[in-house]
C-alpha positions as CSV (number, residue, x, y, z in Angstrom):
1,X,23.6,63.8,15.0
2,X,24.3,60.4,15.9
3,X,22.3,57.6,18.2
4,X,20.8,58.4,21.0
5,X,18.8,55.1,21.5
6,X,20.0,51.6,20.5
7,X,17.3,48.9,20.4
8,X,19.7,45.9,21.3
9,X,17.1,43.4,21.4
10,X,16.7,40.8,18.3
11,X,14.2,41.0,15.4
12,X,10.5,39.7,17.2
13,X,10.6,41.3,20.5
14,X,8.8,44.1,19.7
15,X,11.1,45.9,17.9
16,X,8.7,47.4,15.3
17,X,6.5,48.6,17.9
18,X,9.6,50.2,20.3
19,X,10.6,52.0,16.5
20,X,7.0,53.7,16.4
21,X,7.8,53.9,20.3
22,X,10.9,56.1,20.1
23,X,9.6,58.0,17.0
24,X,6.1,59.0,19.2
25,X,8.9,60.5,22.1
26,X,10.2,62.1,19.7
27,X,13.4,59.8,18.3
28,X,12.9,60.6,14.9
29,X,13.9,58.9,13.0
30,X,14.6,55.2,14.4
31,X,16.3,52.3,12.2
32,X,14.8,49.5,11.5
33,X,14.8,46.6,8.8
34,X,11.8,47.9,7.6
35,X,14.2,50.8,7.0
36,X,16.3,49.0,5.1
37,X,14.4,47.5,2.9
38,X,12.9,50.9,1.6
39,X,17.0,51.9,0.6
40,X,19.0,50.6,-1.7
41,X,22.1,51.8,-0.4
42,X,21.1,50.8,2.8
43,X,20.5,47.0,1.5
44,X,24.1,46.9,-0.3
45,X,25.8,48.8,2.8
46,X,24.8,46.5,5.3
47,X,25.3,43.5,2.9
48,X,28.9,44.8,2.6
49,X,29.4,45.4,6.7
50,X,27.8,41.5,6.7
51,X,30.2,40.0,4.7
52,X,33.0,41.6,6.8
53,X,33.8,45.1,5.3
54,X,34.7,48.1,8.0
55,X,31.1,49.8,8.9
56,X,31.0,53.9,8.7
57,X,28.5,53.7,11.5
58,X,27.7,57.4,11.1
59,X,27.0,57.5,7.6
60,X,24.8,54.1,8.2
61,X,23.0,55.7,10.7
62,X,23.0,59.4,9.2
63,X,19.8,61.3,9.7
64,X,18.5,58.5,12.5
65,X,18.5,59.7,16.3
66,X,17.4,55.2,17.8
67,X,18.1,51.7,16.2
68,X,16.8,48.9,16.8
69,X,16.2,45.5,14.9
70,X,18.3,43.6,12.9
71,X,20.7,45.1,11.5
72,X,21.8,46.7,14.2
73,X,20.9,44.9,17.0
74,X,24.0,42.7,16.1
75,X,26.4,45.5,16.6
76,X,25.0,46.6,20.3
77,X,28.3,46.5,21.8
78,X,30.3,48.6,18.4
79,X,27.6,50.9,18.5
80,X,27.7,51.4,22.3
81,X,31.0,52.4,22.2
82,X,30.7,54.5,19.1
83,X,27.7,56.9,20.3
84,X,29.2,56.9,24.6
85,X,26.2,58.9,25.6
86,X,23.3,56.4,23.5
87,X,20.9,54.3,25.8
88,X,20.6,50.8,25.4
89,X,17.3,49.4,25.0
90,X,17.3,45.3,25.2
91,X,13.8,44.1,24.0
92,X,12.6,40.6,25.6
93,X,10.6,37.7,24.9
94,X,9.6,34.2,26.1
95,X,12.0,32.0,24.2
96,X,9.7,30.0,22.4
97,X,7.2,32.3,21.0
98,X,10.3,34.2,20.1
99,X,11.6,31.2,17.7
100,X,8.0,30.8,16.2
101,X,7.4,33.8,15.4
102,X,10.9,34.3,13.5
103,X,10.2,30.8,11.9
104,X,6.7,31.3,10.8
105,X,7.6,35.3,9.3
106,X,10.9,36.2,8.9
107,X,12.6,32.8,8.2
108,X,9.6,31.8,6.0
109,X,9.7,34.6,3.9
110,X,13.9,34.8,3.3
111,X,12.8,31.4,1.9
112,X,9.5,31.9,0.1
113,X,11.0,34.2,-2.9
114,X,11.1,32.0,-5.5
115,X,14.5,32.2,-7.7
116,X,12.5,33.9,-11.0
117,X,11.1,36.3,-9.1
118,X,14.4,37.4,-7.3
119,X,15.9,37.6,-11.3
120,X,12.2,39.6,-12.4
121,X,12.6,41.8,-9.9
122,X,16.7,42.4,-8.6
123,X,15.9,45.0,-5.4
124,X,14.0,41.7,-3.9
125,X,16.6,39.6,-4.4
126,X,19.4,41.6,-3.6
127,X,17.4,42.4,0.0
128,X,17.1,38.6,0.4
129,X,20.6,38.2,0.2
130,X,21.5,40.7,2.3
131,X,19.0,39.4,4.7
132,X,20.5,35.7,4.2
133,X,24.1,37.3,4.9
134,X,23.3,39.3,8.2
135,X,20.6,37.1,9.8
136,X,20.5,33.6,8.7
137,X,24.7,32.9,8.0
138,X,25.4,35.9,10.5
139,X,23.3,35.7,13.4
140,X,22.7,32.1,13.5
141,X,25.6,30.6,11.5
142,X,23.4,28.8,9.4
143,X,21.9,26.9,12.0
144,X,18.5,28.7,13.0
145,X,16.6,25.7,12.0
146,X,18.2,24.1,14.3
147,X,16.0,25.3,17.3
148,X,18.0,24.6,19.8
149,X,20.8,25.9,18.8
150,X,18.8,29.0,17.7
151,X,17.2,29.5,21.0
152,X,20.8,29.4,22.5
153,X,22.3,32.2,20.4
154,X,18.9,33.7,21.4
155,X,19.5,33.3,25.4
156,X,23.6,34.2,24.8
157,X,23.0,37.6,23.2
158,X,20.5,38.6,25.9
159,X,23.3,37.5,28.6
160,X,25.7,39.0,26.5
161,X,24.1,42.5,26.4
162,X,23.1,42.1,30.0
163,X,26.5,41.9,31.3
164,X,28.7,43.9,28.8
165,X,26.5,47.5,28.9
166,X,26.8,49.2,32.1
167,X,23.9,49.4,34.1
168,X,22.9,52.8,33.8
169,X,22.7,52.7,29.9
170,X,20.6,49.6,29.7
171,X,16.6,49.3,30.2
172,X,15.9,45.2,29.4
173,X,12.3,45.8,28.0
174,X,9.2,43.9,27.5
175,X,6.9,45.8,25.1
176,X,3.7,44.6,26.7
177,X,5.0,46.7,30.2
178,X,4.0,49.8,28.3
179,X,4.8,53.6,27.9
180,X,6.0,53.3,31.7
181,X,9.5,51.8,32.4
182,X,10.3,53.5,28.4
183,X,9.7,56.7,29.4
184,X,11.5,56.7,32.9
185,X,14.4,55.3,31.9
186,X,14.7,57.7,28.6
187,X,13.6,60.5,31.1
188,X,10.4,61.6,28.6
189,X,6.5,62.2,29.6
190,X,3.8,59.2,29.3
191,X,1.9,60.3,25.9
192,X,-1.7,60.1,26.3
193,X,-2.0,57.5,24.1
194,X,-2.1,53.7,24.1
195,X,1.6,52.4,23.3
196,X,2.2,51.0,19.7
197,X,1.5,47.2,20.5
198,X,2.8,46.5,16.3
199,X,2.2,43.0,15.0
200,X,3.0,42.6,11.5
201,X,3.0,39.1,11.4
202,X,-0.4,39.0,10.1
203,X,0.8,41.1,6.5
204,X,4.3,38.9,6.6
205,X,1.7,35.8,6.7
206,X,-0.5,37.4,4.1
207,X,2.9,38.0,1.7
208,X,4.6,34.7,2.2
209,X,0.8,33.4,0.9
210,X,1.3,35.3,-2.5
211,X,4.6,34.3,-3.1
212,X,3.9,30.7,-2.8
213,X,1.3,31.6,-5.3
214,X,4.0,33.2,-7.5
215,X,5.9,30.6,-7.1
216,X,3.3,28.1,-8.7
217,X,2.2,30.4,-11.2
218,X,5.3,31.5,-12.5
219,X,6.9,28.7,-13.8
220,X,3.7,27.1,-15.4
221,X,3.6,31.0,-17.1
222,X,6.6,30.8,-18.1
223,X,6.4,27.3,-19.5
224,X,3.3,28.4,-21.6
225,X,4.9,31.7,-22.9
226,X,8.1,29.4,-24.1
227,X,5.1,27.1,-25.6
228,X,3.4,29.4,-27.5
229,X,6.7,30.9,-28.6
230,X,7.7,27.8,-30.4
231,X,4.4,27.3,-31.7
């Protein structure tokens, strides 16, 4: 099948509510870290392709029509020139909500699992370090708490997108415009239906709570289990 849409812009612009987007016109179905997570081949593929192996883009992609996130949206240019005939859709955002928002979800989270809990339970743990791999050491070069530097990388793939797709493939896209400028440039009908304005930073927020709470209880637990095992 291969893609038909490519979601160039970075994780927190919107990209989970352009994947419900694409899927309500009819993209189904649209990549997405969220996508990732659910897959254990998925996780160890794109770990692999992080750390520098060859990607099979179509089997990666295989059963997908869109992309967008990260993975992908690091690969905009690859993927462009692998699928001629995909659109490129380049989600926006003011700079500095964009960096809180990684900082206070994504970011927090890649370093809220506590170490047992990655050993307990290895599908977290090898997500986190596939996550670590792509986003943190990939994206960012290890330097996204450096917000400066983070924001630059930020502002250069933007610029980047901006001048290397041609014109006619690209729509840059701020979620809040709506159904409208999606559906003119992908050449679909407005649904009649309000657009999927997605914000899951509220259930990231509500996770990153429990795992600090793991991450006291656990070690206290497992302090008293090694107590009463000696007693």
């Amino acid at each position: 099948m291969g893609l038909e849409v490519i979601g160039a812009g970075f994780g927190r612009t919107g990209t989970l509510s352009l994947k419900r987007a694409l899927e309500r016109l009819g993209y189904e179905r649209c990549h997405h870290m969220v996508e990732v997570a659910r897959s254990r081949e998925q996780v160890a593929a794109w770990h692999a392709v992080a750390l520098g192996a060859p990607p099979d883009w179509d089997r990666l992609f295989e059963g997908y029509r869109a992309a967008c996130d990260w993975p992908s949206c690091d690969h905009v240019e690859a993927l462009a020139d692998h699928y001629p005939d995909a659109l490129v859709v380049l989600t926006v955002r003011d700079e500095e909500r964009w960096y809180a928002s990684v900082a206070e979800t994504v970011y927090a989270a890649s370093n809220a699992l506590p170490r047992v809990l990655a050993l307990l339970v290895p599908r977290w743990g090898r997500f986190n370090r596939m996550v670590a791999a792509a986003i943190w050491e990939g994206t960012f070069a290890g330097r996204f708490e450096e917000p400066d530097v983070a924001k630059r990388i930020f502002r250069d793939h933007i610029a980047r997108v901006k001048e290397r797709v041609p014109r006619d493939r690209l729509l840059v896209f701020d979620v809040a415009e709506g159904w409208g400028p999606l559906c003119h440039f992908l050449g679909c009908p407005e649904p009649d239906e309000p657009f999927p304005h997605l914000n899951d930073a509220v259930s990231i927020k509500r996770g990153l709570r429990a795992l600090r709470i793991l991450g006291w209880l656990l070690p206290l637990l497992t302090a008293t289990l090694l107590a009463w095992a000696f007693m």
